[in-house]
C-alpha positions as a printed NumPy array, in Angstrom:
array([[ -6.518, -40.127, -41.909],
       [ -2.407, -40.063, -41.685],
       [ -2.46 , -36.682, -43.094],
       [ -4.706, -35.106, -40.896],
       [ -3.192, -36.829, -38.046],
       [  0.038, -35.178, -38.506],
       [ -1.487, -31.972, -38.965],
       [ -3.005, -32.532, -35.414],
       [  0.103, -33.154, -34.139],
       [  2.352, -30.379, -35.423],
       [ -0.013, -27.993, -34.14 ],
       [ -0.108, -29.829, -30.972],
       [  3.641, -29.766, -30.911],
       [  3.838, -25.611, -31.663],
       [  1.25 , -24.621, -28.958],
       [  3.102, -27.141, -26.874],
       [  6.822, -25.12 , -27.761],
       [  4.621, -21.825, -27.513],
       [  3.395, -22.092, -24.014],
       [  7.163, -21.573, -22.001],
       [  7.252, -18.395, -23.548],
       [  4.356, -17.248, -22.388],
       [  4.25 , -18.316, -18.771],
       [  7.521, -16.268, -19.196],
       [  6.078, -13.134, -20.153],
       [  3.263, -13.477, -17.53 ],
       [  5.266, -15.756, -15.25 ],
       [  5.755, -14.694, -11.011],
       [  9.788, -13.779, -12.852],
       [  8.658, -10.812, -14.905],
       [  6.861,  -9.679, -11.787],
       [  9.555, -10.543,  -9.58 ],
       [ 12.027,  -8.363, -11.467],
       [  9.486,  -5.367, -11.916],
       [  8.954,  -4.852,  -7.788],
       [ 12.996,  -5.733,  -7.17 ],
       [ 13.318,  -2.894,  -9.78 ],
       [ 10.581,  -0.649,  -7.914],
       [ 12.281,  -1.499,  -4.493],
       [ 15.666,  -0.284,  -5.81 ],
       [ 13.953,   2.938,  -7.345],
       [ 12.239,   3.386,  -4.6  ],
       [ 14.563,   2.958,  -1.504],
       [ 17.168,   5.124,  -3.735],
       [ 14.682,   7.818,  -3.649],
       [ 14.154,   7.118,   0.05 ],
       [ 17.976,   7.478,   0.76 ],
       [ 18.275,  10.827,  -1.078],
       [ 15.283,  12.409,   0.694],
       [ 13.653,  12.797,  -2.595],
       [ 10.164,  12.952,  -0.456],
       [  7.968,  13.622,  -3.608],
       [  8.812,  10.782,  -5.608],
       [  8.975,   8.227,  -2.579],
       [  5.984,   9.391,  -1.57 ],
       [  4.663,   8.589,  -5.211],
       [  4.737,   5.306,  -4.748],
       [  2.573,   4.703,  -2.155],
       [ -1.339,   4.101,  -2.598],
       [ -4.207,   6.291,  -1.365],
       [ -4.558,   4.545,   1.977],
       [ -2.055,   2.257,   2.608],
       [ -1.346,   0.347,   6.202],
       [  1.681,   1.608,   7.934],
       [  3.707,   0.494,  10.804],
       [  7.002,   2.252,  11.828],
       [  8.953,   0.932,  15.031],
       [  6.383,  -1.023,  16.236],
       [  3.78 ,   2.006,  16.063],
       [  0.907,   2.13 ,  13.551],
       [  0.362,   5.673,  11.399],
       [ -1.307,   7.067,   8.829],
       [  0.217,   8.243,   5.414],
       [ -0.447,  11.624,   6.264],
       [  1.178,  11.731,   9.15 ],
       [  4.114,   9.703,   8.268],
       [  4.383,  12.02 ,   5.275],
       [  4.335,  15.214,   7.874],
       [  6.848,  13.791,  10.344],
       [  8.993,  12.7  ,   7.356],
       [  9.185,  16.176,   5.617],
       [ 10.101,  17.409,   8.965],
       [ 12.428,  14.483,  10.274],
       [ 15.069,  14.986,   7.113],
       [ 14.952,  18.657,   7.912],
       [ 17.217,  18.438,  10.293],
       [ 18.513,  14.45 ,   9.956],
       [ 18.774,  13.628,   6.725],
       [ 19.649,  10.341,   5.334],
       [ 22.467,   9.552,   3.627],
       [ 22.028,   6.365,   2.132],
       [ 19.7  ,   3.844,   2.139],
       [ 20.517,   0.378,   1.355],
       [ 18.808,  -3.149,   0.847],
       [ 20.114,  -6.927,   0.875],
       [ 18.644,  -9.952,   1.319],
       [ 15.683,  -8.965,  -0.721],
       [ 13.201, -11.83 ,  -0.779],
       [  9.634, -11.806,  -3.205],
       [  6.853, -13.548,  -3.072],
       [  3.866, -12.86 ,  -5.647],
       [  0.691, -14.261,  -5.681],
       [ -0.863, -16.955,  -8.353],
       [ -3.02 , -13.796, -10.116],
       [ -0.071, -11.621, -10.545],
       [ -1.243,  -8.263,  -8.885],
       [ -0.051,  -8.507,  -5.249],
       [  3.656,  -8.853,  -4.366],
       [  5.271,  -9.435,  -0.922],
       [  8.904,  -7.669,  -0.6  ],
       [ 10.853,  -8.584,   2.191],
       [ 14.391,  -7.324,   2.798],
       [ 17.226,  -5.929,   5.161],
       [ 17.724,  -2.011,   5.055],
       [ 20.875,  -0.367,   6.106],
       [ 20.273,   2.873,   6.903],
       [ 22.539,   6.038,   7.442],
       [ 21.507,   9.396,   8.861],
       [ 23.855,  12.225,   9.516],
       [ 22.796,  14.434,  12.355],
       [ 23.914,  17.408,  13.77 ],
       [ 28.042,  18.071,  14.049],
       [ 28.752,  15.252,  11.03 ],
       [ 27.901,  12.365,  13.127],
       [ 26.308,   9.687,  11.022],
       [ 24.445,   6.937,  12.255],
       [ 23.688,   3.302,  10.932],
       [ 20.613,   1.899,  11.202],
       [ 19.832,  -1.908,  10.268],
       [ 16.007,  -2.959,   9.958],
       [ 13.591,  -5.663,   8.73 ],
       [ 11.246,  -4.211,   6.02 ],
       [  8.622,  -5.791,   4.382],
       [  6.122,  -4.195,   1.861],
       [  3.016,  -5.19 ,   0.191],
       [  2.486,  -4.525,  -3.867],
       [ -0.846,  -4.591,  -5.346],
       [ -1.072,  -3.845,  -9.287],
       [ -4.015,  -1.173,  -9.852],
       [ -5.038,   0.371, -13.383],
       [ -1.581,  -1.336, -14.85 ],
       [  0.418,   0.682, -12.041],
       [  1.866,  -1.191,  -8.583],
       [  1.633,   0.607,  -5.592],
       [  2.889,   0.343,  -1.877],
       [ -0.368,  -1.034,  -0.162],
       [  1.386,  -1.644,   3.189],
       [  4.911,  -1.425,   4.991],
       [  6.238,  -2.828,   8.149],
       [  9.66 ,  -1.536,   9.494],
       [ 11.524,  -3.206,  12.161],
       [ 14.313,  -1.448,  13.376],
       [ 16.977,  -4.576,  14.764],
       [ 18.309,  -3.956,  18.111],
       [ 21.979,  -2.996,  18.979],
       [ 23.763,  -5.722,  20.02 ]])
């Protein structure tokens, strides 16, 4: 009886060391760090009008709103292409970047403040601050941008 009784509890004791780790590896943290990794990668690409690969990130039909305006991907993608033709950025930058993920693991909220600066015609560059928040959902073992909202913050 003794014997098998401590068997019982070592085990019990392992699983119970055992199960940190893996609520690590699967943990909201591991997911956390993977879209604030994606949001860096993918704002970088933004800034250096690298259209192809930020474009890349988005999914197939995603919900888009742009100063206060609702659009498609394809014709955010078209007025894009042609915006940076004769604007382009310069830099874009995030702070404040704030994530929430859901109990499942496969949707991610990323909300953030995005400095960004344009350089137009004659070398003037302007700064533009905004509120952006994008929606994550995991898809075939691949995230994807399901949905942005970008709010450009007055002048004051």
């Amino acid at each position: 009886m003794k014997r098998g009784f401590w068997k019982f509890a070592f085990l019990l004791a392992g699983v119970a060391n055992l199960l940190p780790l893996a609520q690590a590896a699967t943990g909201p943290g591991t997911v956390e760090q993977q879209i604030a990794s994606l949001e860096e990668t993918w704002n970088n690409s933004y800034g250096a009008n690298d259209l192809s690969k930020y474009f890349s990130y988005y999914g197939d039909d995603p919900l888009l709103v742009f100063y206060n305006e609702r659009t498609t991907l394809a014709d955010y993608r078209q007025m894009w292409t042609q915006a940076i033709k004769t604007e382009p950025l310069q830099s874009a930058r995030m702070s404040d970047l704030r994530i929430r993920v859901n109990p499942s693991g496969d949707t991610a909220i990323a909300s953030y403040k995005l400095d960004v600066r344009t350089r137009h015609a004659g070398r003037k560059t302007t700064l533009e601050q905004a509120f952006e928040t994008d929606v994550w959902f995991k898809q075939q073992g691949e995230w994807r941008v399901q949905a942005v909202h970008y709010s450009a913050i007055a002048a004051k």
